[in-house]
C-alpha positions as CSV (number, residue, x, y, z in Angstrom):
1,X,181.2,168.4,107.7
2,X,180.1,165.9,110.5
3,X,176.6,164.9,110.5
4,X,174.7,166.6,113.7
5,X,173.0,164.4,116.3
6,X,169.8,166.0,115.4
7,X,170.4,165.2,111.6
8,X,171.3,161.7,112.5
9,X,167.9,161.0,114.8
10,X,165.8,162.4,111.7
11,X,167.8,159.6,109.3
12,X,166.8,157.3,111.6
13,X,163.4,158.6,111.9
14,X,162.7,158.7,108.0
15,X,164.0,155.1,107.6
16,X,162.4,153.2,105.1
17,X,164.6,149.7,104.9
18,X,162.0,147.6,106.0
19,X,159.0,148.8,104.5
20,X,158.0,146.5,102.6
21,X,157.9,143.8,105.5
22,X,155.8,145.7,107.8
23,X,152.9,145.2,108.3
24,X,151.4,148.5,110.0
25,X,154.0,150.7,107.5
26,X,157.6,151.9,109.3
27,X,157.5,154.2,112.4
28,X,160.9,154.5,114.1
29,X,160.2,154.8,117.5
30,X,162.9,155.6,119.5
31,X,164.5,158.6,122.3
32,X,168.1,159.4,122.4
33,X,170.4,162.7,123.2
34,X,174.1,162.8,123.3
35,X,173.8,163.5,127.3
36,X,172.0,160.5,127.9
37,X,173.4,158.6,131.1
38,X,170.8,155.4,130.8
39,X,170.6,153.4,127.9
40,X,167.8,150.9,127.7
41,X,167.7,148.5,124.5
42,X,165.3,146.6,123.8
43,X,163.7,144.6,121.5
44,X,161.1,146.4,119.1
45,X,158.1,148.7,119.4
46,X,154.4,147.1,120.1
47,X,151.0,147.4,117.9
48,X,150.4,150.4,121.0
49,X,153.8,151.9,120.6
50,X,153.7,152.0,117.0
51,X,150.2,153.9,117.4
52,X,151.5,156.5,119.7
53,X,154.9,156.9,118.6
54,X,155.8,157.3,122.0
55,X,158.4,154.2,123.4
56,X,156.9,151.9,126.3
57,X,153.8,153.5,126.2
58,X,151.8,150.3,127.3
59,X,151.6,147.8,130.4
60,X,155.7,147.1,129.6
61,X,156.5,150.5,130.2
62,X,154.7,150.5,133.4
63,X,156.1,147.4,134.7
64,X,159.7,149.0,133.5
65,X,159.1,152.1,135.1
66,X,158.5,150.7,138.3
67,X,161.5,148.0,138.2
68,X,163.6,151.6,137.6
69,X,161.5,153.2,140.6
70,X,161.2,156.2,137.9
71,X,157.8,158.0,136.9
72,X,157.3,158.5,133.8
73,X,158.8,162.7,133.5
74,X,161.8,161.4,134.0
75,X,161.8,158.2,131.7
76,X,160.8,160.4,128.9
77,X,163.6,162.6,129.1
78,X,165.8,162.4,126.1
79,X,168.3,164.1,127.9
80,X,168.4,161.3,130.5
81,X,167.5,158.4,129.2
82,X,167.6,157.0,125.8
83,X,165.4,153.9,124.3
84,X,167.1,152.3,121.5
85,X,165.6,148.8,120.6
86,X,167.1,146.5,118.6
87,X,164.3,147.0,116.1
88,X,163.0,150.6,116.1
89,X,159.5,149.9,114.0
90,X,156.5,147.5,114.7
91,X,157.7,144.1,113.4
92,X,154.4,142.7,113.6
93,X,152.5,140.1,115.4
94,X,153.0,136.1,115.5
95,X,151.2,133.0,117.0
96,X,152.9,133.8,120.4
97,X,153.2,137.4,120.3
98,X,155.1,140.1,118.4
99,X,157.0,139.1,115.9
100,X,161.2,139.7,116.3
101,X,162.6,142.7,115.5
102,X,163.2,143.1,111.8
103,X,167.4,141.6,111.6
104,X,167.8,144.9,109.1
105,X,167.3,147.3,111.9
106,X,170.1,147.3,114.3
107,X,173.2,146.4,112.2
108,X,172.2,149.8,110.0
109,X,171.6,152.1,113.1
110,X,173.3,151.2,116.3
111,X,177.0,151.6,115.3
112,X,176.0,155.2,113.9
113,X,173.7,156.0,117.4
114,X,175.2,154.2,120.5
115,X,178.8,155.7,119.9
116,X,177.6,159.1,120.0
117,X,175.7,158.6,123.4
118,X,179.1,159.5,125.3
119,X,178.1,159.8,129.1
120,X,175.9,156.4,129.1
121,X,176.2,155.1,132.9
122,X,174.5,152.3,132.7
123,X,172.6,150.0,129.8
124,X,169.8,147.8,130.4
125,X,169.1,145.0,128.2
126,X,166.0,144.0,127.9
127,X,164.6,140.8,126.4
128,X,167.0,138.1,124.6
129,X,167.4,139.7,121.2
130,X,168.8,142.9,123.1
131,X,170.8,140.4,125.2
132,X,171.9,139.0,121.9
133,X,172.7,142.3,120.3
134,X,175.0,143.6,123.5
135,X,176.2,140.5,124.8
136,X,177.7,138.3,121.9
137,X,179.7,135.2,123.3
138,X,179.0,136.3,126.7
139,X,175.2,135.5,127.1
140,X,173.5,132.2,128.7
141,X,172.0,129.2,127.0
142,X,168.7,130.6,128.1
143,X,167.6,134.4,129.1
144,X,166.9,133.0,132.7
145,X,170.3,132.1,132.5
146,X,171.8,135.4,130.8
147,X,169.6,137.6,134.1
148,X,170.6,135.5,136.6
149,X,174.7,136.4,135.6
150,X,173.8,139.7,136.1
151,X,176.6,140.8,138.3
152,X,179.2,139.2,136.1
153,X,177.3,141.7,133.2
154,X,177.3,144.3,135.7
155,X,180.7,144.7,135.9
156,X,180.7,146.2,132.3
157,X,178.0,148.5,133.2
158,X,175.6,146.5,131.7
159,X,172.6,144.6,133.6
160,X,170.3,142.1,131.3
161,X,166.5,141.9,132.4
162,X,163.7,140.3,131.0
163,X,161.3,141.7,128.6
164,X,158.7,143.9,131.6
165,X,155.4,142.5,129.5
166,X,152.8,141.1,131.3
167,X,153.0,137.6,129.4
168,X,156.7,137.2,131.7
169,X,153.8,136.8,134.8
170,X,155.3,133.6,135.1
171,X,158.9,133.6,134.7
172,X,158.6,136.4,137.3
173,X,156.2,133.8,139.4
174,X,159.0,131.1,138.8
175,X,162.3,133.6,139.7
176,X,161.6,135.3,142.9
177,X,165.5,136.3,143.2
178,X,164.6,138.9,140.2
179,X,162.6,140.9,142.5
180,X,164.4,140.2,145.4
181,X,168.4,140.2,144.7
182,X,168.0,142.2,141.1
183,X,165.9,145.0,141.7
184,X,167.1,146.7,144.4
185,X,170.0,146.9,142.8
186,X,168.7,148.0,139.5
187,X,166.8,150.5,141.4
188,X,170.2,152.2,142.8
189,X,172.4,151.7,139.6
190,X,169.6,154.0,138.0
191,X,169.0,156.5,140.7
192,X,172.7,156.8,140.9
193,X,173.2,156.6,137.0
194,X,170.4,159.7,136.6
195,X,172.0,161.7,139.5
């Protein structure tokens, strides 16, 4: 017999690979359901995150939500959205920030998730090791490079963004055509992706 969605998310949620190399213990954090029509990947769960359990609950998720022009009922709605990083636990924090996501993570999870999530509309790629994860072969030298082909990505019904934390003040500051050319645009794909 076929393993349920349900059964599959509480695999996922009782993961243990990586236990030994994190620092705060695992905590999958992730949201999906098989009628989700937005998929945003990203990279892996913060120190906050970890604590609440609850994905992009920090300064990144408000950043993100307002790049989607979404509030926050509707980005926590399995049944419209799901968040699958590329890491689903806390990897832990370096000299410039957190760590990567633990290289275990997604090769175990994502082929047995993403396949199921059947009416995806639209995924958002957040961050260069999601960009690296969805994009193989087809991403720029540099994540600047990767966003700024966004309607060459696009046409796959995929649009690559960088990571919504407030340390990207200045690559924001420095790419003005993000806000200006991007967002609008990101802003209808979703509405129209959710609709």
């Amino acid at each position: 017999m076929a393993e349920s969605f349900p059964q599959l998310m509480a695999r996922i949620r009782a993961c243990r690979t990586c236990e030994a190399q994190l620092p705060l213990g695992p905590r999958p954090v992730l949201q999906a359901s098989p009628g989700a029509r937005l998929l945003i990947v990203s990279q892996a769960p913060g120190r906050k995150v970890h604590e609440t359990g609850t994905p992009f609950n920090d300064p990144s998720g408000e950043r993100l939500r307002d790049w989607l022009g979404i509030d926050r009922t509707t980005f926590y709605d399995a049944g419209k959205i799901a968040i699958v990083p590329m890491g689903f636990c806390f990897p832990g924090t370096g000299t410039g920030g957190d760590l990567p996501p633990r290289p275990e993570c997604a090769p175990q999870w994502h082929p047995q998730l993403l396949p199921r999530l059947r009416q995806l509309r639209l995924t958002l790629a957040i961050g260069q090791y999601a960009q690296a994860g969805l994009l193989p072969g087809r991403r720029g030298r540099t994540l600047t490079d990767t966003v700024q082909a966004w309607r060459t990505h696009l046409e796959r019904g995929l649009l690559p963004l960088p990571h919504p934390s407030p340390r990207n003040r200045l690559w924001l500051a420095r790419n003005p055509w993000f806000e200006v050319e991007l967002l609008p645009v990101l802003r209808q794909r979703v509405k129209d992706a959710l609709a």
